[in-house]
C-alpha positions in Angstrom: 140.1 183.0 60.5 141.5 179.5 61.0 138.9 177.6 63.7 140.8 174.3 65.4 137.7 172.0 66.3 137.6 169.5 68.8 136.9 165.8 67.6 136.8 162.3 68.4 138.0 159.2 66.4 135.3 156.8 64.6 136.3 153.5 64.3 135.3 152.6 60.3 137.2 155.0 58.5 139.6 152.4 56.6 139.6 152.9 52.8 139.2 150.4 51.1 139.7 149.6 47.3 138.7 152.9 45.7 138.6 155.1 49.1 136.3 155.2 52.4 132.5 154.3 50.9 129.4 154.4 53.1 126.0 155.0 52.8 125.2 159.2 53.2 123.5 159.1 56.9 127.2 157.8 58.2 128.9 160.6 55.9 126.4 163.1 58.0 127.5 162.3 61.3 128.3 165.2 63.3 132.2 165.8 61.9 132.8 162.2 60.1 133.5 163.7 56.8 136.0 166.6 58.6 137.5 163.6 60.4 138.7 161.6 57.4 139.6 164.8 55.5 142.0 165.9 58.3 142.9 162.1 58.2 143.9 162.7 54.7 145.8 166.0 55.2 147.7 164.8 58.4 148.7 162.0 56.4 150.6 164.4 53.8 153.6 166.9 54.2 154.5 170.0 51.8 151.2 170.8 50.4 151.4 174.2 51.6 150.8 176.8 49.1 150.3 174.4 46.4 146.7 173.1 44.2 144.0 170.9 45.4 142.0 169.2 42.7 138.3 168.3 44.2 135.1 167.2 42.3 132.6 164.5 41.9 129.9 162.6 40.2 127.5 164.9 40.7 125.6 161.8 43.6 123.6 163.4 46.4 125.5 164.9 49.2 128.4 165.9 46.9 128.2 169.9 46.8 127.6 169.9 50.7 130.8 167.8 50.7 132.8 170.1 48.6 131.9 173.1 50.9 133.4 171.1 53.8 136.7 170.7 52.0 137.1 173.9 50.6 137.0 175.0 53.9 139.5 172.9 55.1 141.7 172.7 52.6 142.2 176.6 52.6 142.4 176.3 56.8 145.1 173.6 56.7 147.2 175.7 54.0 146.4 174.8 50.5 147.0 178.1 48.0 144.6 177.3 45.4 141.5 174.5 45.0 140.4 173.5 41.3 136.7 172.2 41.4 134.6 171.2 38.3 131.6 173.5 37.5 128.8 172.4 39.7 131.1 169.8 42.0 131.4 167.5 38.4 134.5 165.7 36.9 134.1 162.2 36.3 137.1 160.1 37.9 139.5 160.2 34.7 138.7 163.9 34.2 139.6 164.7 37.7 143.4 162.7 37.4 143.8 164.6 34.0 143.3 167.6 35.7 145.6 166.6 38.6 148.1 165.9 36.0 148.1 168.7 33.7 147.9 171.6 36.1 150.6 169.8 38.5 148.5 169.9 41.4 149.6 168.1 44.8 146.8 165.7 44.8 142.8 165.9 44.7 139.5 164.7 46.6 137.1 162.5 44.2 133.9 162.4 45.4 131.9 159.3 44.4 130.8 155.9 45.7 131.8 155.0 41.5 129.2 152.4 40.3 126.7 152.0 43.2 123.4 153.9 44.0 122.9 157.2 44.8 120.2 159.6 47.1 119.6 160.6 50.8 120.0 156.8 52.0 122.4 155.5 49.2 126.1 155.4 49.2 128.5 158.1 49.3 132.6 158.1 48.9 135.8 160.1 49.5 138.9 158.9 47.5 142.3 160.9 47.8 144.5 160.7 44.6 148.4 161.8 44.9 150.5 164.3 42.3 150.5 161.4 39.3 146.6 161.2 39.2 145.9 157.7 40.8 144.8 156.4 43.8 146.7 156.7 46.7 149.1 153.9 47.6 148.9 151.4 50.1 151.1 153.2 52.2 149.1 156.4 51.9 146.0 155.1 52.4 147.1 152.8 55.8 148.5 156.4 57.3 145.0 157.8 56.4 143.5 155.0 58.2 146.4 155.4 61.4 145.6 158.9 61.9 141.7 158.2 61.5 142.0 156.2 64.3 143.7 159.1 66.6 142.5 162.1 65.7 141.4 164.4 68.1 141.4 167.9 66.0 140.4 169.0 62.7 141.2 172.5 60.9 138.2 174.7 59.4 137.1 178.4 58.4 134.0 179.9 58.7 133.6 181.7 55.0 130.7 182.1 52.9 129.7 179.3 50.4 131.8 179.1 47.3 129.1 179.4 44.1 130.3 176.2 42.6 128.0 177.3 38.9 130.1 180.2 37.9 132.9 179.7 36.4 135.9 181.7 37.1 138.6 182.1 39.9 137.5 183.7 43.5 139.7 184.9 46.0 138.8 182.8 49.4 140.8 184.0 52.5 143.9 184.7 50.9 143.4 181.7 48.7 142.1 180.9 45.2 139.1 178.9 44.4 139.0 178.3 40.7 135.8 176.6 39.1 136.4 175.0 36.1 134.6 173.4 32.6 134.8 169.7 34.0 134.7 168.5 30.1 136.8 170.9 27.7 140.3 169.8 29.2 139.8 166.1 28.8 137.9 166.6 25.8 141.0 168.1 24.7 143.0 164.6 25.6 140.8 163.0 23.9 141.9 164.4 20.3 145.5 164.1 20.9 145.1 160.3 21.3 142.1 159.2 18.9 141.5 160.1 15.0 138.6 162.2 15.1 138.8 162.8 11.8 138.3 159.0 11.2 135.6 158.5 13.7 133.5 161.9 12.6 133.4 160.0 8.7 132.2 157.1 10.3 129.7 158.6 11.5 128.9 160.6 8.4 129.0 156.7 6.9 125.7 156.1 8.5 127.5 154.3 11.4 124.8 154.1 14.5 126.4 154.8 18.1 124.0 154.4 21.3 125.4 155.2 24.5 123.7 155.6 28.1 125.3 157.6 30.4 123.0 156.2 33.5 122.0 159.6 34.5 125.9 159.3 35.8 129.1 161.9 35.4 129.7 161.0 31.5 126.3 162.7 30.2 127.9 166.3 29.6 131.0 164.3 28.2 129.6 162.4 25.8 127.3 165.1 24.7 130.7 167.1 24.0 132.7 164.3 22.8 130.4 161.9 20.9 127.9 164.6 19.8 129.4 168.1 19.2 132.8 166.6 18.4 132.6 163.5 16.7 129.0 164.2 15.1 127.1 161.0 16.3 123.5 161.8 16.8 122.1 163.3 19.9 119.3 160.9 20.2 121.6 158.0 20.8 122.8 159.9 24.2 120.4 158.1 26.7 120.0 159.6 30.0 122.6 162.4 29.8 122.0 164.7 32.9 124.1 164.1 36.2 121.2 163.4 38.5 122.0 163.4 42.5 119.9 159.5 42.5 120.7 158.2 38.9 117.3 158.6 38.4 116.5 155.9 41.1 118.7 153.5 39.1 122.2 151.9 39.9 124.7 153.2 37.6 126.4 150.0 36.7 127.4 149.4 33.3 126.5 145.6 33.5 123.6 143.8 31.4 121.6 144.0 34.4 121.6 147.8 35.0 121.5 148.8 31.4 119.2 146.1 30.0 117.7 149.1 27.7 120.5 149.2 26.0 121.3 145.7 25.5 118.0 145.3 24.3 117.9 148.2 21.6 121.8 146.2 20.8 119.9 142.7 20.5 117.4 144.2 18.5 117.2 143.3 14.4 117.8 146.7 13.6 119.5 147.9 16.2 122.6 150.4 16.3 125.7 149.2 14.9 127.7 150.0 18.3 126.6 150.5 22.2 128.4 151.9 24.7 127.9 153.0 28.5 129.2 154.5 31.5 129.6 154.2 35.4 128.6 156.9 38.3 131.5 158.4 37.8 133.1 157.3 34.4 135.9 155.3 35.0 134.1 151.8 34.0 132.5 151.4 30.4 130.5 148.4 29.0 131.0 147.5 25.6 128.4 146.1 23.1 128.4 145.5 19.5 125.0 144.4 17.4 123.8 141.3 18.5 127.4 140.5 20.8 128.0 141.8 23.9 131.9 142.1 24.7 133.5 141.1 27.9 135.3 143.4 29.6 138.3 140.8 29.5 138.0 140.2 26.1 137.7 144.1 25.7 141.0 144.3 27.3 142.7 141.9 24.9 141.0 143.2 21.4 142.1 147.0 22.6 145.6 145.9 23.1 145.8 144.3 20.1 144.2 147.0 18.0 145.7 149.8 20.2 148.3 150.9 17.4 145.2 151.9 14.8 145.0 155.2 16.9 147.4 158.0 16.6 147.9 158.1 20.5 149.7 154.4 20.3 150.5 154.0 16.9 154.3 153.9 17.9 152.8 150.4 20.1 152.5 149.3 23.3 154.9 148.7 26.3 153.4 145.8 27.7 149.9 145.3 29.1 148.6 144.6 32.9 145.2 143.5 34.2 144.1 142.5 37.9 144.4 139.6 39.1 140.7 138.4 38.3 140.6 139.3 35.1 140.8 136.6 32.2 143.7 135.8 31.1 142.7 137.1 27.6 145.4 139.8 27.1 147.9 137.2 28.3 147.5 135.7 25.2 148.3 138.9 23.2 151.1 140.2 25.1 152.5 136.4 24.4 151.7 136.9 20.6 153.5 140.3 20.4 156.2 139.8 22.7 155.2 142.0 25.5 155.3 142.2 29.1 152.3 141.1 30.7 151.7 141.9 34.7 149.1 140.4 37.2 148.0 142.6 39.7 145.4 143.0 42.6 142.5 144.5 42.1 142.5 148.1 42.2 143.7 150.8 39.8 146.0 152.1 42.3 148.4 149.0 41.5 148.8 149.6 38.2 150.0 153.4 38.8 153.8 152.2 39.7 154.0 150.2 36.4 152.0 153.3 34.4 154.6 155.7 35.3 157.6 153.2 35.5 156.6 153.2 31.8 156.8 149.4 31.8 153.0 149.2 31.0 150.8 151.2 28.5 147.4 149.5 28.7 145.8 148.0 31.9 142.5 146.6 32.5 140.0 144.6 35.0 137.3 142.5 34.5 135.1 145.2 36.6 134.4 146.9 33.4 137.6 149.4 34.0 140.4 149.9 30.8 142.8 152.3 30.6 146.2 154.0 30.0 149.1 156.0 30.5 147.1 159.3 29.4 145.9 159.4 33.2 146.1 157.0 36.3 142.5 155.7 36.8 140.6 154.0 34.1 138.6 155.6 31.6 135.1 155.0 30.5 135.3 157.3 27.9 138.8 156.4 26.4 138.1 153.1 25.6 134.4 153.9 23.8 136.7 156.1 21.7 139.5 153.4 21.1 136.7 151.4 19.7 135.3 153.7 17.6 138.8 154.4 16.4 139.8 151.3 15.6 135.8 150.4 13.6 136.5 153.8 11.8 140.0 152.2 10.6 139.1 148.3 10.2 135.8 148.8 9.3 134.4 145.8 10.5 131.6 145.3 13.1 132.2 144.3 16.3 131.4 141.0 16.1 134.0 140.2 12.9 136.7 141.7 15.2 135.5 139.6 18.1 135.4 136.6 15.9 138.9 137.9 14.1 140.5 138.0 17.2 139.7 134.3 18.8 140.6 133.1 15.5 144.2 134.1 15.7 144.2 134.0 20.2 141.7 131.5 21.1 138.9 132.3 23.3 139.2 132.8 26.7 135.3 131.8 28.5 134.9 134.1 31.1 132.3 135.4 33.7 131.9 136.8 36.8 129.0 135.6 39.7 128.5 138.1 42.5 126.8 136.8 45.5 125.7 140.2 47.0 124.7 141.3 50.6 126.0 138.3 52.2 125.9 138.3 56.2 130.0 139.9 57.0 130.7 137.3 59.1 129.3 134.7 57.2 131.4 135.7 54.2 134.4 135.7 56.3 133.9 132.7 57.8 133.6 131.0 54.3 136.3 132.1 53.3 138.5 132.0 55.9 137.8 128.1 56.2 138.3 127.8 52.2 142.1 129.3 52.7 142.8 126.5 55.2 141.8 123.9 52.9 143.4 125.3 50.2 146.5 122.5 50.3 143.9 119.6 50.4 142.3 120.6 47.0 145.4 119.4 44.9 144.8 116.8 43.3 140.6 116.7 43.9 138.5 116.0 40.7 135.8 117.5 39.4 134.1 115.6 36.3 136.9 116.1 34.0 139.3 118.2 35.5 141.7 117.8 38.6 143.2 120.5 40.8 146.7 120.9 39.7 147.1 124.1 42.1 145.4 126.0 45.0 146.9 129.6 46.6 146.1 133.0 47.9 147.4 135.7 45.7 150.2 137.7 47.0 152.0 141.0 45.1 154.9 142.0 45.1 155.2 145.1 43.5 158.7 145.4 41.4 159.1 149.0 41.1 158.4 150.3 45.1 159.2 146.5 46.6 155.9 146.9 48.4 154.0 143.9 49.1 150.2 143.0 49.0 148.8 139.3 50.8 145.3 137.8 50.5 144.3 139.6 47.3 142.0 136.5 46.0 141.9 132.9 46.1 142.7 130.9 42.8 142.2 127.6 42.3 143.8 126.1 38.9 142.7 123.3 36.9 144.8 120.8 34.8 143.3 122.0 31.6 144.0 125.9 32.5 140.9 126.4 33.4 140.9 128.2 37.2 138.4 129.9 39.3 139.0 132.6 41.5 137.7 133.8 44.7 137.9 137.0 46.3 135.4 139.3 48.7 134.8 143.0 47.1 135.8 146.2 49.0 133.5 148.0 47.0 130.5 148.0 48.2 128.9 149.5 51.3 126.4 146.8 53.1 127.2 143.4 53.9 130.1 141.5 52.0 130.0 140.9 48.2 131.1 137.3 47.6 133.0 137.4 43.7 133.5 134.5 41.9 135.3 134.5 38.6 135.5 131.8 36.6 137.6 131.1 33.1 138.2 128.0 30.7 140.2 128.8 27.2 139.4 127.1 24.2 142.2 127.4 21.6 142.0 129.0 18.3 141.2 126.1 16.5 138.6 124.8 19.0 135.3 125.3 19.7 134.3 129.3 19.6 131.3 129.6 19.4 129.6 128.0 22.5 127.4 129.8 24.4 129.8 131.3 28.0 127.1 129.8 30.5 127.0 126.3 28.6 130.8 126.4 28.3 131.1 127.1 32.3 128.5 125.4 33.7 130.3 122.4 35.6 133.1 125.2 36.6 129.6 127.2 38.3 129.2 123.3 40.1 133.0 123.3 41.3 133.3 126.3 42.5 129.8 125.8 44.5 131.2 122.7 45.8 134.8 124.1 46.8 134.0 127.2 48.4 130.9 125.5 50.2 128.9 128.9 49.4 125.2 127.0 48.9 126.2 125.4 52.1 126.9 127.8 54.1 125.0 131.4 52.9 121.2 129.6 51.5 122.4 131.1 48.3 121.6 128.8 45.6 122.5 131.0 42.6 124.6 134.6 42.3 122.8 137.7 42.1 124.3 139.2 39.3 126.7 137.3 36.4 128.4 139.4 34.0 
């Protein structure tokens, strides 16, 4: 029996980057989750009769959550609902499962790469029929209707038993739990040469990767372990835990120091690998080098063609707009397309199924490609190993391969966390109206040649996308870039990228902190942030 309930609008539903985040007591408000759901379904037309896909990371607060929608998705006319066994599918698993069983869309569940418990962060994300995130367009009628609803649609039905596998017949629908792994397992082998990778292995090639008590454990255990034949005590911290074991599951050197450590070490593993919350970011360290995200980006794209999946080549490459300008150099080399975007994977869906793109990437740790619309943690640990079965080099020859034929791209990123909102805003806010004044200003030995807000305009769907970062570029090419996260939850998050390339016959080897230390002064000094937040120093730099 369909119930219509009785609601009342809450003011802060507006997704942001990857979806609404908050922490879990705001999720737990009496009918905020049904609110944004019903947001989402109001927002749609045509779904009747056809296949939810809903899941998660496994965070606490994710099976109440899928109880809720099941509920509502059966009450506002859905035919059938496909959930991962136990609530779990990791981000790229969930749009591969959108994609191959044709469903109308699906509900991720996960607040991605920040904490986790009773009084951490929680997320709903709605992804269309092609497996990304929903457009702009999508996402700004979510938030319209948020703002006006006044009804939401529910049943009262017994709790679905989310363990067993199997389908279930739910008033006069079909609830049908699913392995979360064995279909992207599955994708895996059609695009990587296991064969290759399982006799590196056999080699006595060493592999250690920490799944952050995230989404990826039972994957990698299936993939890297059962599949591939690396060894099983290389798989750190490989149960879904609701906390993360009371740790943030950020694959940056901060949050996964262990690892980089045992990679550091003089007889440490060959390769190291981890994961995110939910598996759509991946960190990337060889022995003794740690990998860039950015410069991850560009060595993948150049190496792509060593796996079966993309040994025909690539169409072109795309990375946000943050992101070094690493890959820019190889699409140049090869004579590809390469596209600037804003940040967030949903801007590179267009290009992905317009086919004008193959490989995308941001310097948040995500990389991808066409085989789904999100990034994939997962995919590009296996591209790696796929192209070190086939070169057979380590990962610091390729690194040091590759800057010898692109030059080097010096690259990091300095997050100033937790700042006061309206602080943040006010900073930058006053830095966009100076933006025209800064041409021409020098700093040591560079000069402002240019100063702008990034705008988008998107050439397949004509949309267009203003303040997505502020970039300020030097005469030498080397540029910073400002731009306030939507990812996080309290506060503002104050990002500052900053980027100098050194050609291929220059210097290569400097250290990235002594290379960018007077670009960490300027961009201090332009944006006023010591000024004006006390912060002398970012909280994080990866």
């Amino acid at each position: 029996m369909i119930e219509t309930v009785e609601t009342t609008p809450f003011r802060d539903q507006k997704p942001g980057t990857s979806g609404l985040r908050k922490k879990v007591p705001e999720f737990q408000k009496r009918g905020y989750v049904e609110n944004f759901l019903q947001s989402i379904f109001d927002a749609q037309e045509g779904y009747e009769g056809k296949t939810l896909v809903v899941g998660g990371d496994g965070r606490f607060y994710n099976e109440d959550v899928i109880q809720t929608a099941i509920r509502m998705a059966l009450a506002n006319g859905f035919g059938r609902i496909l959930i991962g066994q136990n609530g779990i599918l990791s981000t790229p698993a969930a749009s591969n499962v959108i994609r191959k069983y044709k469903a109308f869309g699906g509900i991720i569940l996960s607040a991605s790469h920040n904490p986790g418990g009773p009084n951490e962060d929680f997320g709903i994300k709605y992804n269309g029929a092609n497996g990304g995130p929903a457009s702009e367009t999508v996402t700004g009628a979510i938030y319209e209707r948020s703002l006006v609803i006044d009804r939401y649609k529910t049943m009262d039905i017994p709790q679905v038993d989310l363990s067993r596998i199997g389908k279930v017949d739910v008033a006069g629908g079909v609830v049908e739990i699913i392995d979360p792994v064995a279909d992207y397992a599955d994708l895996m082998e059609t695009l990587f040469d296991f064969a290759a990778i399982r006799d590196l292995f056999a080699s006595g090639f060493r592999m250690q990767f920490d799944a952050m008590s995230a989404v990826t454990g039972p994957y990698a255990e299936e993939i890297f372990v059962k599949r591939l034949g690396a060894d099983p005590a290389a798989m750190m911290n490989t149960k879904p835990l609701p906390d993360f074991g009371g740790h943030h599951p950020d694959p940056n050197l901060v949050h996964a120091k262990e690892l980089y450590a045992a990679m550091m070490a003089e007889d440490g593993p060959d390769f190291g690998a981890a994961s995110d919350g939910d598996g759509d970011r991946n960190l990337i360290i060889g022995k003794g080098m740690y990998v860039t995200p950015s410069d991850s980006l560009a060595m993948l794209a150049a190496n792509a063609h060593l796996a079966p999946g993309y040994a025909k080549g690539i169409a072109g490459i795309a990375r946000s707009m943050p992101t070094s300008q690493a890959a820019d150099r190889v699409a140049e080399a090869r004579g590809l397309p390469c596209f600037e975007t804003p940040t967030g994977w949903k801007f590179f869906g267009n290009l992905l199924d317009a086919g004008k793109v193959t490989i995308c990437g941001e310097e948040s740790a995500g990389t991808g490609s066409d085989h789904v619309r999100e990034k994939d943690g997962l995919w590009a640990v296996l591209l790696w190993l796929n192209v070190l079965a086939v070169r057979r080099q380590s990962v610091a020859e390729i690194a040091r391969d590759h800057w010898a034929t692109f030059g080097r791209n010096y690259y990091a990123r300095h997050d100033y966390e937790a700042l006061d909102t309206a602080t943040a805003d006010d900073m930058v806010a006053a830095l966009r109206e100076r933006l025209p004044s800064l041409v021409g200003r020098p700093f040591g030995n560079r000069t402002i040649r240019a100063a702008d807000d990034f705008a988008y305009h998107d050439q397949v769907d004509g949309s267009s996308s203003a303040k997505q970062g502020i970039r300020v570029f030097f005469d030498d090419g080397a540029r910073i870039v400002y731009r306030l996260s939507g990812t996080g939850t309290t506060g503002a998050t104050l990002r500052v990228y900053l980027e100098r390339y050194e050609p291929n016959d220059g210097n290569l080897s400097m250290q990235t902190n002594d290379a960018l230390a007077d670009l960490v002064t300027a961009a201090d000094e332009i944006a006023e942030i010591s000024a004006r937040t006390g912060r002398v120093s970012a909280d994080v730099i990866t």
